[in-house]
N, CA, C and O of each residue as an XYZ file, in Angstrom:
644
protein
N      21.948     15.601    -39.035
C      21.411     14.981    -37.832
C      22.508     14.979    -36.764
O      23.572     14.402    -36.988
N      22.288     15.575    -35.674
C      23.128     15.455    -34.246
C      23.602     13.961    -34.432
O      22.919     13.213    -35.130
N      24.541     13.593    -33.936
C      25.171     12.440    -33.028
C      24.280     11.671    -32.187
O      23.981     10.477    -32.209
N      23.798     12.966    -31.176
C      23.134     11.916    -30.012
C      21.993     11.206    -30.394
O      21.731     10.080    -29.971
N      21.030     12.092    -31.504
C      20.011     11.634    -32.146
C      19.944     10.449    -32.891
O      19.134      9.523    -32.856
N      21.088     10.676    -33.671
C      21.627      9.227    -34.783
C      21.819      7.789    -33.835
O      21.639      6.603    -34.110
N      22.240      8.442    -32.680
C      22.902      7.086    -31.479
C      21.642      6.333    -31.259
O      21.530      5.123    -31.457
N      20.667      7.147    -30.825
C      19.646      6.674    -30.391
C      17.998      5.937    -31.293
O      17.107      5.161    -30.948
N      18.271      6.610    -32.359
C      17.856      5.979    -33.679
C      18.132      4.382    -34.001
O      17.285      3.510    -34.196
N      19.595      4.257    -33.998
C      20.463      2.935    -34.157
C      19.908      2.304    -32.752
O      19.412      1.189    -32.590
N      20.061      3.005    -32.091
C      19.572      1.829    -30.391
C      18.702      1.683    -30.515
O      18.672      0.456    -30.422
N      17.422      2.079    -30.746
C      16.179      1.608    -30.903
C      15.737      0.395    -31.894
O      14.980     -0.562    -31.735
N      16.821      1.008    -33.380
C      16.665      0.097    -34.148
C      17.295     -1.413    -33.634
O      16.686     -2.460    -33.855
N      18.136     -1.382    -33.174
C      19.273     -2.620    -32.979
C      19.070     -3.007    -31.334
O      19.919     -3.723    -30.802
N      18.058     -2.569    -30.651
C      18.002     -2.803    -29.311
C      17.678     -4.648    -28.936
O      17.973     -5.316    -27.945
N      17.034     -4.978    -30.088
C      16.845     -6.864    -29.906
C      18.118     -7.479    -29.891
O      18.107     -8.620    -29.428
N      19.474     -6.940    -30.360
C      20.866     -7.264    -30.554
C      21.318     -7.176    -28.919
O      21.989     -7.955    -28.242
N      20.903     -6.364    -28.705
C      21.631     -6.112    -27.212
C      20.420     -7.058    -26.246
O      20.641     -7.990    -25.472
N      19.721     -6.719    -26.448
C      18.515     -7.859    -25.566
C      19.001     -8.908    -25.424
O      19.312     -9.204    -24.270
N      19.305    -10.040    -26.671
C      19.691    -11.173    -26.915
C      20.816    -11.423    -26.183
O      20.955    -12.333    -25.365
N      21.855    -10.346    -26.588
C      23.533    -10.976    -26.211
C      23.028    -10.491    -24.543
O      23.219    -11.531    -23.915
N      22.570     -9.602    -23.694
C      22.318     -9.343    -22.638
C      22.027    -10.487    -21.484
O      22.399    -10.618    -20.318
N      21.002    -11.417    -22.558
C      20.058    -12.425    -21.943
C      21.016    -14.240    -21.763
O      21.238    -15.144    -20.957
N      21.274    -13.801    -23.177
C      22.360    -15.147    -23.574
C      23.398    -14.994    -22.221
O      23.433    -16.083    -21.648
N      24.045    -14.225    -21.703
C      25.127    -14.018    -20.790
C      24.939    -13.677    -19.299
O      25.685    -13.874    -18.339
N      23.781    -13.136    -19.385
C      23.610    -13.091    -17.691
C      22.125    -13.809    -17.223
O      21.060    -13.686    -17.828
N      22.321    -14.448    -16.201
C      20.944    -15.357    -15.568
C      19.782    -14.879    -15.196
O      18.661    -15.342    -15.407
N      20.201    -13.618    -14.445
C      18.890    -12.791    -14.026
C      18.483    -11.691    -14.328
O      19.040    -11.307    -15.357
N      17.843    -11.049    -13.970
C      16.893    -10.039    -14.781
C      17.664     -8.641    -14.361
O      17.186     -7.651    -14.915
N      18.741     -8.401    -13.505
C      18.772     -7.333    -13.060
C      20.739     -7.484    -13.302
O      21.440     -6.488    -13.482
N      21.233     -8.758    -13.252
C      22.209     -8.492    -14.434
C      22.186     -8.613    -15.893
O      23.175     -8.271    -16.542
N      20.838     -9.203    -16.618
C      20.974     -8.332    -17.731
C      20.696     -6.733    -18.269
O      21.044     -6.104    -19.268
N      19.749     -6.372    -16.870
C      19.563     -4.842    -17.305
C      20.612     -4.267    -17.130
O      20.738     -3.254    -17.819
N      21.865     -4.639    -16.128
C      23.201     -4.025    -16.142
C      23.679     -4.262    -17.199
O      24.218     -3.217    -17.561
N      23.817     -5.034    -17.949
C      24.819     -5.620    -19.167
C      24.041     -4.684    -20.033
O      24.733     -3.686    -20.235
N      23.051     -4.615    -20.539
C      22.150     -3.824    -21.462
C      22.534     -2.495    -21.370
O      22.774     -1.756    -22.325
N      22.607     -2.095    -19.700
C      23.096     -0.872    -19.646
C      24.907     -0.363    -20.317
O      25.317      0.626    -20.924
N      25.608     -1.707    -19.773
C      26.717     -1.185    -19.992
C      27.177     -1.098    -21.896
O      27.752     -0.319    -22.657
N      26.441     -2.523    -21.956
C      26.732     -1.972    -23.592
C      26.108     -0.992    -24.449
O      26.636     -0.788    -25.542
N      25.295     -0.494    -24.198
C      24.603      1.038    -24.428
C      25.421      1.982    -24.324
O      25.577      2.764    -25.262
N      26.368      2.144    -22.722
C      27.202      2.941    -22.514
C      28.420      2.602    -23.179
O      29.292      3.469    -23.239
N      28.572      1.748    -23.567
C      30.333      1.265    -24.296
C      30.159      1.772    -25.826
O      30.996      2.238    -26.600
N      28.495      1.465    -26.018
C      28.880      1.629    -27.899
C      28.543      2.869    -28.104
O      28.587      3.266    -29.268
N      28.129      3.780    -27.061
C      28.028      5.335    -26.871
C      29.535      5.914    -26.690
O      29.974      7.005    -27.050
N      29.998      5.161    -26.217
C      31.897      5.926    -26.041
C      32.548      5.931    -27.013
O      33.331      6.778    -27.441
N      32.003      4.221    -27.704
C      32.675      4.184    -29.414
C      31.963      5.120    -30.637
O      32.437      5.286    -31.760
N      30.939      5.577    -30.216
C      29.885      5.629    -31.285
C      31.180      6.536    -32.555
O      31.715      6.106    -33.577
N      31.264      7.729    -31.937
C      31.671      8.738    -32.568
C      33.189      8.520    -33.651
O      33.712      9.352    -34.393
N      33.587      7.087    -33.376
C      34.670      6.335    -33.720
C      34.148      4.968    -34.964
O      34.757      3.974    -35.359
N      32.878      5.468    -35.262
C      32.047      4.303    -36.239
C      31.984      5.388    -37.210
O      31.320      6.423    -37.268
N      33.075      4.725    -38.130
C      33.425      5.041    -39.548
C      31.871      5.100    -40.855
O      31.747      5.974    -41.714
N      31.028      4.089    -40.659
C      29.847      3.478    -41.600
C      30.913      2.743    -42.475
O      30.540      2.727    -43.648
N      32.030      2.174    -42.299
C      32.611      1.486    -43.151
C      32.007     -0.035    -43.238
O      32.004     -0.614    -44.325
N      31.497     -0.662    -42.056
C      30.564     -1.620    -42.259
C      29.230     -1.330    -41.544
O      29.082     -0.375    -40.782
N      28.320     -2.179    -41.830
C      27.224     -2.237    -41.236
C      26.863     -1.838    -39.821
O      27.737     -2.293    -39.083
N      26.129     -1.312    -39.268
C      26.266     -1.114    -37.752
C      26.287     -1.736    -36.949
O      26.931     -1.903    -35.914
N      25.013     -2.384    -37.777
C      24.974     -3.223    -36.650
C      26.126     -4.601    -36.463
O      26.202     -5.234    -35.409
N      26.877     -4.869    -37.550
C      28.085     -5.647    -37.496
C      29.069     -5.047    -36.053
O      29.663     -5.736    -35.224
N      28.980     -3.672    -36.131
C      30.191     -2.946    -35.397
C      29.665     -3.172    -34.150
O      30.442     -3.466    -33.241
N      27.952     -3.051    -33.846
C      27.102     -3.355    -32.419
C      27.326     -4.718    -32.284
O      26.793     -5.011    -31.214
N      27.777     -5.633    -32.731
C      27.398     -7.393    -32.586
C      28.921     -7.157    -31.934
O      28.957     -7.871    -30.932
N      30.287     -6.401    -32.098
C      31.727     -7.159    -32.523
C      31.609     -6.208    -30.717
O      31.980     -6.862    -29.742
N      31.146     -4.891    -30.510
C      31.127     -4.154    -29.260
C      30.404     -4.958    -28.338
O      30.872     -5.211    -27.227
N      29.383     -5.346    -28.685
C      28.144     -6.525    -27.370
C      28.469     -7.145    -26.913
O      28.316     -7.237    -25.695
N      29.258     -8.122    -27.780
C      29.914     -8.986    -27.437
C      31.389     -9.031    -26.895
O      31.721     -9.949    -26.144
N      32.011     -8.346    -27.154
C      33.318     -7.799    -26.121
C      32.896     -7.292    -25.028
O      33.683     -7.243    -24.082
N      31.992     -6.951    -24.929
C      31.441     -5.815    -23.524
C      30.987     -7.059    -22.610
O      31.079     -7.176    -21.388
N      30.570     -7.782    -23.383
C      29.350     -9.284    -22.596
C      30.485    -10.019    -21.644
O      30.455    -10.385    -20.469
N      31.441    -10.069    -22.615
C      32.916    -11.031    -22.701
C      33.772    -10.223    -21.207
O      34.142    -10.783    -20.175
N      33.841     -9.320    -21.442
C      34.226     -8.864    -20.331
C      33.591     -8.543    -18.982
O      34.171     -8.643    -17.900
N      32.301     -8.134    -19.175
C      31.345     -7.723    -18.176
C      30.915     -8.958    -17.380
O      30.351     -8.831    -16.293
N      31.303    -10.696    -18.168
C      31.234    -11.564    -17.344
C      31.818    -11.836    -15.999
O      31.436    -12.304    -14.927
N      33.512    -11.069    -16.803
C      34.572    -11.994    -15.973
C      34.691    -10.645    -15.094
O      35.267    -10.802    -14.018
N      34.244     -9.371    -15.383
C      34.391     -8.798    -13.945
C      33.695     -9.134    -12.748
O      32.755     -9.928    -12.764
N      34.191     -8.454    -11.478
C      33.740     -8.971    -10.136
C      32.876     -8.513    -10.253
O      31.813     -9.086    -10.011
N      32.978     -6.772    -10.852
C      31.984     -5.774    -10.220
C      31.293     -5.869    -11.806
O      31.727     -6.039    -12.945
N      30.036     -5.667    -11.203
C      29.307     -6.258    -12.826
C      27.837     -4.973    -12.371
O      26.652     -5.183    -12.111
N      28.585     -3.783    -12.446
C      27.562     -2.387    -12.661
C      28.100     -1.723    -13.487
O      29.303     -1.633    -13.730
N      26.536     -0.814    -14.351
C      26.668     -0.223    -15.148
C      27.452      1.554    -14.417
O      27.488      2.056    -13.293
N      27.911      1.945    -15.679
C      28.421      3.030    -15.353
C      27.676      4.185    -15.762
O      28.138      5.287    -15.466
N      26.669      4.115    -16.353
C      25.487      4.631    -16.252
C      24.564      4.803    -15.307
O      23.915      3.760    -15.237
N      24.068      5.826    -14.322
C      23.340      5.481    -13.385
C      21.849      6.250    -13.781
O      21.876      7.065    -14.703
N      20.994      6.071    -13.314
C      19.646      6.255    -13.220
C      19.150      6.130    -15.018
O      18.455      7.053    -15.442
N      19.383      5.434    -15.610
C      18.700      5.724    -16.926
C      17.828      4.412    -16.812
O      18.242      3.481    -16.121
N      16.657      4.331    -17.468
C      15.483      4.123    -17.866
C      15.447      2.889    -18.562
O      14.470      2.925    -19.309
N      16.197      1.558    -18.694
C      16.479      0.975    -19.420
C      15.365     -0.183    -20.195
O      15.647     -0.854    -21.187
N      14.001     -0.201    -19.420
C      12.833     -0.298    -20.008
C      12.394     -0.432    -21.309
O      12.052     -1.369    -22.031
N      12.532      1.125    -21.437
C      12.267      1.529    -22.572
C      13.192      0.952    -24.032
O      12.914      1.068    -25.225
N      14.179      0.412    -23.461
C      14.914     -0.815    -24.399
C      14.363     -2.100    -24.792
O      14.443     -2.533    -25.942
N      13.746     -2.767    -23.732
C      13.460     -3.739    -23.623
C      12.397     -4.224    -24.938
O      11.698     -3.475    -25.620
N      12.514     -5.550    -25.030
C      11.422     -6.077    -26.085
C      10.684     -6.945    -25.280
O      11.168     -7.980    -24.822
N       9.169     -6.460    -25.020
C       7.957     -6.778    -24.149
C       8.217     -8.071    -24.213
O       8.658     -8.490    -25.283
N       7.978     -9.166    -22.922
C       7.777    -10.412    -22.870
C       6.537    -11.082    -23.518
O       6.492    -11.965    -24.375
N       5.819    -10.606    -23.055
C       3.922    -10.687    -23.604
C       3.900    -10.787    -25.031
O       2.975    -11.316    -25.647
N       4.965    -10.255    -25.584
C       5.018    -10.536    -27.068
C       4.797    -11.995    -27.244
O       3.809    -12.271    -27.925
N       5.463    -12.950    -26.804
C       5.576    -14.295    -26.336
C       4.486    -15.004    -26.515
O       3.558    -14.317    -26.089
N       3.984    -16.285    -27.026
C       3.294    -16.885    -26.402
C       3.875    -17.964    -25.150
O       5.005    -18.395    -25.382
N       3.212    -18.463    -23.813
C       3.905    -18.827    -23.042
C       4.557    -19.829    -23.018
O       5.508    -20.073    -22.275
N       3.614    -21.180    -24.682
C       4.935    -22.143    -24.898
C       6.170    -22.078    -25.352
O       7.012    -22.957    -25.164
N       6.452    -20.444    -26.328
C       7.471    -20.213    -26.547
C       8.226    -19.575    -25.356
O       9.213    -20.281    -25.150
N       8.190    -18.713    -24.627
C       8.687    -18.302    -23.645
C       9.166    -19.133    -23.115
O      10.332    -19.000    -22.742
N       8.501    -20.247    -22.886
C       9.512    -21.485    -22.129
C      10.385    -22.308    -22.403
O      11.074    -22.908    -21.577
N      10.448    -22.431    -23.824
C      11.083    -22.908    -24.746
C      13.047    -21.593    -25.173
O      14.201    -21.769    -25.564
N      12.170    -20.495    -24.735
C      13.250    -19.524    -24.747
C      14.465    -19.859    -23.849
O      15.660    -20.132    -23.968
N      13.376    -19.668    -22.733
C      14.309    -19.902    -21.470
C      14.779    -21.071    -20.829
O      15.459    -21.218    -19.813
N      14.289    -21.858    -21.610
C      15.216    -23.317    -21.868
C      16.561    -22.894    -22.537
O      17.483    -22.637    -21.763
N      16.819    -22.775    -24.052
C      17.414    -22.589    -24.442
C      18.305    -21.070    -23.742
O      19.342    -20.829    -24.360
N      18.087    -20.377    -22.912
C      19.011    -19.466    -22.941
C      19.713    -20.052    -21.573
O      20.914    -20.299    -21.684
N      19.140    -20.286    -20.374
C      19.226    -21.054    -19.416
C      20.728    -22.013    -19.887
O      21.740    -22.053    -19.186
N      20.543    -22.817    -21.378
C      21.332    -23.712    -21.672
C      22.434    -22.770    -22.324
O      23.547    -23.208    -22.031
N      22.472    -22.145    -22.754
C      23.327    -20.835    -23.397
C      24.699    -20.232    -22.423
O      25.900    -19.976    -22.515
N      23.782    -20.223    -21.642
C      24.435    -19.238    -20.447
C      25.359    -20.173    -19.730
O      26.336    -19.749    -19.114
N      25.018    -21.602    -19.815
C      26.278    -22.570    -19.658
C      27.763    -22.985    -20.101
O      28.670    -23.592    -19.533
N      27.597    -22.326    -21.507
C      28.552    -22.406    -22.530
C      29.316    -21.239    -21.638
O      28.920    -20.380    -20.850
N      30.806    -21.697    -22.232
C      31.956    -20.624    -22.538
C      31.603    -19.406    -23.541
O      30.806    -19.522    -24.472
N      32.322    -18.195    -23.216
C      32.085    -17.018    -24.090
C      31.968    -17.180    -25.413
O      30.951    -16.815    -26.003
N      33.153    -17.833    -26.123
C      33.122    -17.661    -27.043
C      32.230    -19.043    -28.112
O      32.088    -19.193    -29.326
N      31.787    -19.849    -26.874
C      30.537    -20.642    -27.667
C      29.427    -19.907    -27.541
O      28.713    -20.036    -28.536
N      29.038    -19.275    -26.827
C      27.792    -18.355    -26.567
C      28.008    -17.608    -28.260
O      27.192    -17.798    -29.162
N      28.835    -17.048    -28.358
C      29.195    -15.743    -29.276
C      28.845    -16.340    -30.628
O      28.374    -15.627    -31.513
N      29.089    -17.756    -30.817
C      29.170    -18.763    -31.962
C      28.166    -18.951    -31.938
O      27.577    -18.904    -33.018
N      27.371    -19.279    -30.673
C      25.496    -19.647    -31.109
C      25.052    -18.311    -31.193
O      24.081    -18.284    -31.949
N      25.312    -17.238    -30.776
C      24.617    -16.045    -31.316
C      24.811    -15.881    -32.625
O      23.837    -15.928    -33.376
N      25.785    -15.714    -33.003
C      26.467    -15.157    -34.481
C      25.172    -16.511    -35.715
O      24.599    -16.203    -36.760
N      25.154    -17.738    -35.068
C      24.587    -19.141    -35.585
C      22.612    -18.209    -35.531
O      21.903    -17.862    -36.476
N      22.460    -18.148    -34.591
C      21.275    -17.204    -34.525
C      20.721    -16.170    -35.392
O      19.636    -16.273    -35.964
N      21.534    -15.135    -35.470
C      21.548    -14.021    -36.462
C      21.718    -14.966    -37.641
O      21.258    -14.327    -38.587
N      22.146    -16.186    -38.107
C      22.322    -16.291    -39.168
C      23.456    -15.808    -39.848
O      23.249    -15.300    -40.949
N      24.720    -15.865    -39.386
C      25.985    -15.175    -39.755
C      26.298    -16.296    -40.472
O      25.944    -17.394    -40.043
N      27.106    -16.163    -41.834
C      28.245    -17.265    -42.220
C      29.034    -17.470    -41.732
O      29.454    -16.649    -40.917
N      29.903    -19.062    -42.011
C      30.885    -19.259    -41.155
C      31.841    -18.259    -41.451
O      32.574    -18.065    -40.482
N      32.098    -17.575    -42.401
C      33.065    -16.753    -42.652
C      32.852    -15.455    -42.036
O      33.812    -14.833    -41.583
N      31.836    -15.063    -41.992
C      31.272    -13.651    -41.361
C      31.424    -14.095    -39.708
O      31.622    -13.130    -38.969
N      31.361    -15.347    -39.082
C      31.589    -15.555    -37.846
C      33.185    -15.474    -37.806
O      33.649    -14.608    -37.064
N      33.884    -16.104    -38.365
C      35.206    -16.007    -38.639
C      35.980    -14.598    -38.387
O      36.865    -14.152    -37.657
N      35.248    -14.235    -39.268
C      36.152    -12.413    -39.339
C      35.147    -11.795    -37.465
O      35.498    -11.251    -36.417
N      34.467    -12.080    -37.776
C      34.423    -11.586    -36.369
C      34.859    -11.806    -34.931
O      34.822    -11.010    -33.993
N      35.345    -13.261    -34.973
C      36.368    -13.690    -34.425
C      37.441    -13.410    -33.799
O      37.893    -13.132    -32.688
N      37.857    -13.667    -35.488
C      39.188    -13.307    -36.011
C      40.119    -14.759    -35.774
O      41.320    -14.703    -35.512
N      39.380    -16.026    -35.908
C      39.737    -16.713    -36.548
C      39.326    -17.491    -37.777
O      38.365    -17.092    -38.434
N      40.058    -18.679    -38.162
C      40.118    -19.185    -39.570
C      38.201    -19.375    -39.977
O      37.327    -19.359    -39.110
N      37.909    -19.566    -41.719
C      36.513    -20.294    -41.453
C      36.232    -21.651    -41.121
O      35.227    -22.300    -40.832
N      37.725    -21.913    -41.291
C      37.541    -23.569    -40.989
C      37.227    -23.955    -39.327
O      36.356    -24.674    -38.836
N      38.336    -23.146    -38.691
C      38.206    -23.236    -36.899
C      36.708    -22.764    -36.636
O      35.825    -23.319    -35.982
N      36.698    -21.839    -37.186
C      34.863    -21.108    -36.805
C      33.594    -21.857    -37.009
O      32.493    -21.547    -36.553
N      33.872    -22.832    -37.717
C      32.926    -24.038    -38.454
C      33.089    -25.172    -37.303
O      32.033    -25.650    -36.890
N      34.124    -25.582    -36.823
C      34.199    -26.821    -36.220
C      33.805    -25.879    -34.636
O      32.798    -26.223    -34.017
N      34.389    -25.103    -34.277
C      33.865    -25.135    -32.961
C      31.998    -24.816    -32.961
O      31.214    -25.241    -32.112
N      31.679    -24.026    -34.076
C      30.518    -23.820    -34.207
C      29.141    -25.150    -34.083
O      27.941    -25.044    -33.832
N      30.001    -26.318    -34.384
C      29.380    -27.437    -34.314
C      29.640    -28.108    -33.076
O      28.782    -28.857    -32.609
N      30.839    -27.900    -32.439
C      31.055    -28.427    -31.202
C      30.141    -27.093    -30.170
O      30.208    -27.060    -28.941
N      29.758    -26.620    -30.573
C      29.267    -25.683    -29.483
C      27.765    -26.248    -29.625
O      27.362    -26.783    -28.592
N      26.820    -26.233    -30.749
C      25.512    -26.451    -31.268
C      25.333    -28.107    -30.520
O      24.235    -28.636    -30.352
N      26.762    -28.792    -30.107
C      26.694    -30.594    -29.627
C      26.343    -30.156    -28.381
O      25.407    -30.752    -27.846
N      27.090    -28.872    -27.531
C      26.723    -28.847    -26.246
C      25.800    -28.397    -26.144
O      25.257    -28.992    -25.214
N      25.148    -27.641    -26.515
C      24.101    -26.972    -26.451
C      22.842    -28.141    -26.554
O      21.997    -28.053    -25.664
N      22.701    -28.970    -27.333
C      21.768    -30.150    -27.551
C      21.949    -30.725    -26.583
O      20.887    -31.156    -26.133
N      23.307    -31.113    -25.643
C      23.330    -32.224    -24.539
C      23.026    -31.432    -23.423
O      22.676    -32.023    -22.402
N      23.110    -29.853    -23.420
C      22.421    -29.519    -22.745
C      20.911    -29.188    -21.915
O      20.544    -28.854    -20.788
N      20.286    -29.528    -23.312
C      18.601    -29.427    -23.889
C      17.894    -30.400    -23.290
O      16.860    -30.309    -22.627
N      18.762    -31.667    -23.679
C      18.086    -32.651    -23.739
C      18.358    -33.506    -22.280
O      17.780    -34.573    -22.073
């Protein structure tokens, strides 16, 4: 199987990964289609540098989120990708029913308040990561990864509520 084919296989499969961290980090609809775009284009630069030594989508969560992390704190917050189609990524809203939808965007609304690396902690908390699997992705202790993980889940509630 080609490269480009395999790339795009994995993006399709793993495209709710990038949706999420996209949505979690930017407010509006047209900087997350940039962010979507750029991490598409970032884990396309790495692709060819993904060993299969772990999971992919582990290697897509540790790239999304560095890309997110950075793509915040730049000024200039465009993709370097131009004219692509990014739609066709997307996971339909309508999927939704509209009490959940609102309930979404409560919670992401409240998300997007947090610091990076609490965002990264309620995502990783999302997926269902262990504290240790949040840890190594980190790349700190499981003990530190546990306590901020709970101090992040406190703001997030005082944010809610």
């Amino acid at each position: 199987m080609d490269s480009e084919k395999e790339f795009l296989e994995k993006i399709e499969k793993h495209k709710g990964i990038i949706f999420k961290i996209s949505k979690m980090y930017m407010d509006n609809r047209d900087d997350q289609n940039d962010l979507f775009q750029e991490i598409v284009y970032q884990v396309w630069k790495s692709f060819s540098s993904f060993e299969g030594k772990s999971e992919f989508s582990t290697w897509l969560y540790r790239i999304a989120l560095n890309t997110a992390i950075i793509f915040l704190k730049s000024e200039k917050r465009r993709s370097f990708i131009q004219n692509d189609d990014v739609s066709v990524y997307k996971i339909k809203e309508e999927d939704y029913n509209l009490e959940d939808e609102l309930k979404l965007k409560q919670m992401y609304e409240a998300i997007q308040k947090l610091n990076p690396i609490d965002k990264a902690l309620i995502f990783y908390y999302l997926e269902d990561f262990s504290g240790k699997e949040m840890a190594e992705q980190l790349g700190i202790s499981e003990g530190n990864a546990r306590v901020k993980l709970n101090r992040a889940k406190e703001k997030l509630k005082e944010l809610i509520l």
